[in-house]
Structure formats: C-alpha cells, structure tokens
Backbone bond lengths (Angstrom), bond angles and torsions (degrees), N, CA, C in turn:
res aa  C-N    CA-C-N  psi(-1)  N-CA   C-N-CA  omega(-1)  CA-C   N-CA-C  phi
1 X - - - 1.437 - - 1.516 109.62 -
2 X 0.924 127.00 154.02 1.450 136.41 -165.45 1.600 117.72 -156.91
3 X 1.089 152.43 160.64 1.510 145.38 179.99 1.621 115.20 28.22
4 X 0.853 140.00 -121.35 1.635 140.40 -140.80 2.102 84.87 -90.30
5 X 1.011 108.61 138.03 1.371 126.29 152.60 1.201 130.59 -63.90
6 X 1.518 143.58 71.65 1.614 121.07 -172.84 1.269 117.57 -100.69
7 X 1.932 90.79 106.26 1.596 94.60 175.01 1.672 122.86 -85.37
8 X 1.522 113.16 149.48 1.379 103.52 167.79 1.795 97.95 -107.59
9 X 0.934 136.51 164.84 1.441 153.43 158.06 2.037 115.37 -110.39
10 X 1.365 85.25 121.83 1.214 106.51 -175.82 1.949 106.29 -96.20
11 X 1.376 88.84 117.62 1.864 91.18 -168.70 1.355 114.56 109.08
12 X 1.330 112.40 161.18 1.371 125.68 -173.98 1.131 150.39 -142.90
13 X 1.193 101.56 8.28 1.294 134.36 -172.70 1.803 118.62 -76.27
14 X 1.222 123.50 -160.81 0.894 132.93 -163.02 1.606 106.58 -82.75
15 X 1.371 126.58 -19.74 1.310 131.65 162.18 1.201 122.67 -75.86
16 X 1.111 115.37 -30.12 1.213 140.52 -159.51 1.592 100.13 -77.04
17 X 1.061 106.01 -46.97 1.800 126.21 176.31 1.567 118.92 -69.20
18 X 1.182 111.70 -28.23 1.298 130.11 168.89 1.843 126.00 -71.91
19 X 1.554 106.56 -38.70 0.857 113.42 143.94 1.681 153.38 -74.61
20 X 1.252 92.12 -3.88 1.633 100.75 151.27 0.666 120.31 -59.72
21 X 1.885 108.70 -66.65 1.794 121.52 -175.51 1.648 115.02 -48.24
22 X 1.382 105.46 -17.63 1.583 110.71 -175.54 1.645 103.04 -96.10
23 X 1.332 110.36 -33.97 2.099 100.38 -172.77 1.709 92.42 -81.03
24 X 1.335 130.69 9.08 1.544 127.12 -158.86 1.680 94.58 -74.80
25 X 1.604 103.28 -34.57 0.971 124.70 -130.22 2.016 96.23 -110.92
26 X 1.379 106.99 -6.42 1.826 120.71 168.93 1.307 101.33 -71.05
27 X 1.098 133.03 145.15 1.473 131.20 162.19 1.591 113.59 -86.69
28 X 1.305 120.17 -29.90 1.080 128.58 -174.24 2.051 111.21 -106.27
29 X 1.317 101.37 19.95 1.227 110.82 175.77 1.514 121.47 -91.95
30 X 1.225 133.78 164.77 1.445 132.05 166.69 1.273 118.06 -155.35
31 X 1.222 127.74 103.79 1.299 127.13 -164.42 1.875 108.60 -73.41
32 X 1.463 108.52 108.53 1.742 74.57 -169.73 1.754 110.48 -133.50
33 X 1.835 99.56 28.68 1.754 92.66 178.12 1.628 96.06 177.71
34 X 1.406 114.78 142.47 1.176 105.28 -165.88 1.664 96.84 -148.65
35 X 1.454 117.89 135.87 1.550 119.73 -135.44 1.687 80.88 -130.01
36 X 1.674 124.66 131.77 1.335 126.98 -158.07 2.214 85.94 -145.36
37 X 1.137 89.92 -163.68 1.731 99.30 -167.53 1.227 90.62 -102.66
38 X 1.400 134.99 -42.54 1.564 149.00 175.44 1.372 131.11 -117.25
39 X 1.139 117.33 175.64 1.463 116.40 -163.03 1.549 104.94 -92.95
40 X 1.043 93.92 -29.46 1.659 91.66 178.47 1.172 129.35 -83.85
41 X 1.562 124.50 -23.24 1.467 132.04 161.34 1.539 108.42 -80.39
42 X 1.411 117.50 -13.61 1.791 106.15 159.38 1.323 106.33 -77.97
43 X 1.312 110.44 -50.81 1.735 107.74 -171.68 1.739 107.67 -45.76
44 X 1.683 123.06 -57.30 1.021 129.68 166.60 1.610 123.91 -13.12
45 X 1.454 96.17 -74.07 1.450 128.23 -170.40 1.521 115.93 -44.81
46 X 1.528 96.20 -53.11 1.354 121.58 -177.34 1.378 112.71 -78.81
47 X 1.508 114.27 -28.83 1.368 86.31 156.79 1.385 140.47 -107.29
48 X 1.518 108.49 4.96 1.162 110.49 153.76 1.716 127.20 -64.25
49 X 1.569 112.67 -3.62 1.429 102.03 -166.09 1.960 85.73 -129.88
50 X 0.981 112.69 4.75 1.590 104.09 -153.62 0.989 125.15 11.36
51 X 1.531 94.00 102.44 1.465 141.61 -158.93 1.773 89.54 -114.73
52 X 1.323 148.04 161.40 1.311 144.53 -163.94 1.342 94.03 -136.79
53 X 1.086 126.70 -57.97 1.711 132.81 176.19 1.788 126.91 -98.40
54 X 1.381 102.22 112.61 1.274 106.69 -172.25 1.506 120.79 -134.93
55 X 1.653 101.65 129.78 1.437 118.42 -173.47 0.888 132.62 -73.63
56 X 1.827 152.26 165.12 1.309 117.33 167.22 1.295 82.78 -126.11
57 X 1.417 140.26 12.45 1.520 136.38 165.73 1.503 108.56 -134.72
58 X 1.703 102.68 152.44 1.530 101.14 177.45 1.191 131.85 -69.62
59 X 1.746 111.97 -22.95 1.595 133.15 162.13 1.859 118.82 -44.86
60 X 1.920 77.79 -56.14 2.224 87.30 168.72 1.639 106.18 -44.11
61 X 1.376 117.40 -67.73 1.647 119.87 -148.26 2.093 90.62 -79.11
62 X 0.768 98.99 -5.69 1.861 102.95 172.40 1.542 106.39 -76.66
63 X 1.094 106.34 -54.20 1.544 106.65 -167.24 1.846 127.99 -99.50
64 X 1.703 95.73 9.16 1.204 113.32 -178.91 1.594 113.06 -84.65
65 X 1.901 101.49 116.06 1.387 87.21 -166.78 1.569 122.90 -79.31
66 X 1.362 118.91 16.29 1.017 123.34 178.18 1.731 108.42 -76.07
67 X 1.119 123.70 -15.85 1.530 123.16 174.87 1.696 127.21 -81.47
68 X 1.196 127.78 132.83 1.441 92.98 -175.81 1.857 88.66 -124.63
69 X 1.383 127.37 24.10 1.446 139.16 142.91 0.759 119.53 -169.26
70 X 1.601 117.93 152.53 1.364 138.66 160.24 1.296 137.55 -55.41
71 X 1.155 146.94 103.33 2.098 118.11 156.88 1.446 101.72 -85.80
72 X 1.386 91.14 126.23 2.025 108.86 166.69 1.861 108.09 -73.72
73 X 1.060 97.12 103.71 1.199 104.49 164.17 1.487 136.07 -115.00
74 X 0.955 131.42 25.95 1.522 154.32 -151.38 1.650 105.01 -110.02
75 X 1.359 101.20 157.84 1.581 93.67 166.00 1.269 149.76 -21.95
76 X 1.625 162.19 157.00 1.368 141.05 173.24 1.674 100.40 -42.08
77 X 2.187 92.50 -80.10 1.481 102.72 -155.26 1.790 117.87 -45.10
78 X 1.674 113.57 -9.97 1.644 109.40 169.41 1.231 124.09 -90.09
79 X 1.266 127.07 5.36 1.496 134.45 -161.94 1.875 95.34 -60.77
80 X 1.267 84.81 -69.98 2.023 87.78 -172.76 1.427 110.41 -53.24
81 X 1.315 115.70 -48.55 1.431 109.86 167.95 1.292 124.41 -41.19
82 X 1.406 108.17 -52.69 1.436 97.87 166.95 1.400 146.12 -84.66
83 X 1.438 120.02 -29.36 1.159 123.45 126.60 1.466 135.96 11.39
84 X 1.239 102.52 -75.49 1.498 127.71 -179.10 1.511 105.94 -60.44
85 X 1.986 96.67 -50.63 1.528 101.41 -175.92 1.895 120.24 -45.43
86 X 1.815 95.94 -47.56 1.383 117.74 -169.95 1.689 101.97 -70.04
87 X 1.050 135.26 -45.31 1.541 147.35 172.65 1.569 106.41 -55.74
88 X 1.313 111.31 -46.53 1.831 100.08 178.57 1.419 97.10 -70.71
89 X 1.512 135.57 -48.32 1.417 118.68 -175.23 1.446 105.69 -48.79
90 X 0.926 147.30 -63.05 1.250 134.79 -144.07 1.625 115.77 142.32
91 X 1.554 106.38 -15.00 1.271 113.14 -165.84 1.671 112.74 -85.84
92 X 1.576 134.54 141.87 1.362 120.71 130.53 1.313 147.83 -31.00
93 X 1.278 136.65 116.13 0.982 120.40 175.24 1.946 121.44 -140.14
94 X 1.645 75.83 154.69 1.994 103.00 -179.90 1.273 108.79 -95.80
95 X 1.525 127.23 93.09 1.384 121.72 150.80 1.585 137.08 -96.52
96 X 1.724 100.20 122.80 1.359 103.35 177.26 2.025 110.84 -44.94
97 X 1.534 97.88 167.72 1.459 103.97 -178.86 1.824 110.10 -83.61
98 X 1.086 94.67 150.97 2.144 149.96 -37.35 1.233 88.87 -52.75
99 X 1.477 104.32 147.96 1.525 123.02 144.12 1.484 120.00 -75.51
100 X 1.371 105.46 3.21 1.445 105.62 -166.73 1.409 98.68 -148.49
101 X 1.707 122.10 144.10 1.699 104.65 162.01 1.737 101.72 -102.70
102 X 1.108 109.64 -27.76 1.964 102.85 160.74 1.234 109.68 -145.71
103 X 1.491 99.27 -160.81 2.187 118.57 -150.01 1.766 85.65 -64.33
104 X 1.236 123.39 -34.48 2.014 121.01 -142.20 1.668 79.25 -79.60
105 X 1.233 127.04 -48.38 1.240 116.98 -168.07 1.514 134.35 -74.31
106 X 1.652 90.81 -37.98 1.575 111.10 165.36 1.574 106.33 -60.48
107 X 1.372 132.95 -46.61 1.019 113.03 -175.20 1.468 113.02 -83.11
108 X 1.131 130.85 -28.15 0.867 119.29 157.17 1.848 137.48 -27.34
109 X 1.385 99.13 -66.02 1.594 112.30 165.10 1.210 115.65 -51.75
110 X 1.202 106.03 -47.29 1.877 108.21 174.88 1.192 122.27 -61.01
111 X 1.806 135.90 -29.61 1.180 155.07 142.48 0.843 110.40 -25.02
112 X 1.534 118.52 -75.21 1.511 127.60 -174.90 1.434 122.27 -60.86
113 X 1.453 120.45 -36.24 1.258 116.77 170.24 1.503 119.41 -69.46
114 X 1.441 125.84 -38.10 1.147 145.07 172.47 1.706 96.29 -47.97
115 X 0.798 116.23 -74.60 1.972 129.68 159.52 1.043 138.53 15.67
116 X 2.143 84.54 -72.25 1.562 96.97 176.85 1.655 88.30 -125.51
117 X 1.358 135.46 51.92 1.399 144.34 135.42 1.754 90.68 56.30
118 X 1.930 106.72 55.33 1.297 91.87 161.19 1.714 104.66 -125.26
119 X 1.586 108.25 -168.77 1.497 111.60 171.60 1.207 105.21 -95.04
C-alpha cells in the first residue's frame, strides 16, 4: 500500500458507525466500501456515510480489489472468522475487541496473517 489508504468496513452496526467518525479524521484514509449480510443494510449504510462501494456479503467486500483494508466490525463470535476471511484476500486488517473468543482461533488468525505477511 502506498499513498491514500482505502478502507472498506465489514459490518454495520453501531461500531461500525463510530469508526467512520474516527477514519474522518486520517488524512491519509479513504473510506471506500462497506460489506453487510444484505443488500439493503449496505445500501443503507453507505448511504448514510457515502460509502461508493457496497456489499451485500462479507466474501464480496473481501475480495474487492478496490480495498487495501478491512475494519472487523461484526459480532464477537465472527471476528476470527472474518479476519481470516479479510487476510486470505489479500487485505489488512483492524479488528475491534476480541479478535478472538479463544487460543484455536487467535492463533489461528495470527497464522494466517503471519502467512500471507499481512497486519
């Protein structure tokens, strides 16, 4: 990655929203796709934040090469799941707490990032 950051955020929720107000505030950030369970809580999301690219699966906003990281914003028990998901694409990723609910998963994620030599 090099010059502008384009994050997508996976999830939608109430963290998820919070972290806008917080990347608003990166200079070198760009919020530019945001990956939901359905089409209509991406469509939502995105346009409450104008957001430009929007998912209706977490696999879509994983493999979109327009992202070059993630924020996990999703439930606890999906953090590693997704994680892992965003790390096999290719992407970086920021997960809110826990990224993990135990050791099998944490190490897991940590494996995988270690893997494919991301953050």
């Amino acid at each position: 990655m090099s010059g502008r950051i384009r994050w997508g955020i996976l999830g939608t929720g109430k963290i998820a929203r919070k972290f806008v107000e917080g990347l608003a505030a990166v200079p070198d950030a760009e919020l530019v796709a945001v990956g939901s369970r359905t089409r209509p809580t991406a469509e939502a999301f995105g346009d409450a934040f104008g957001v430009p690219r929007r998912h209706a699966s977490y696999c879509e906003l994983a493999e979109d090469r327009d992202v070059d990281a993630v924020y996990i914003a999703t439930p606890n028990p999906l953090h590693a799941q997704n994680c892992i998901l965003c790390l096999e694409a290719g992407k970086a990723v920021l997960c809110e707490k826990p990224f993990a609910v135990n050791a099998r998963q944490a190490e897991a994620a940590i494996r995988t990032a270690r893997h494919g030599g991301r953050f």
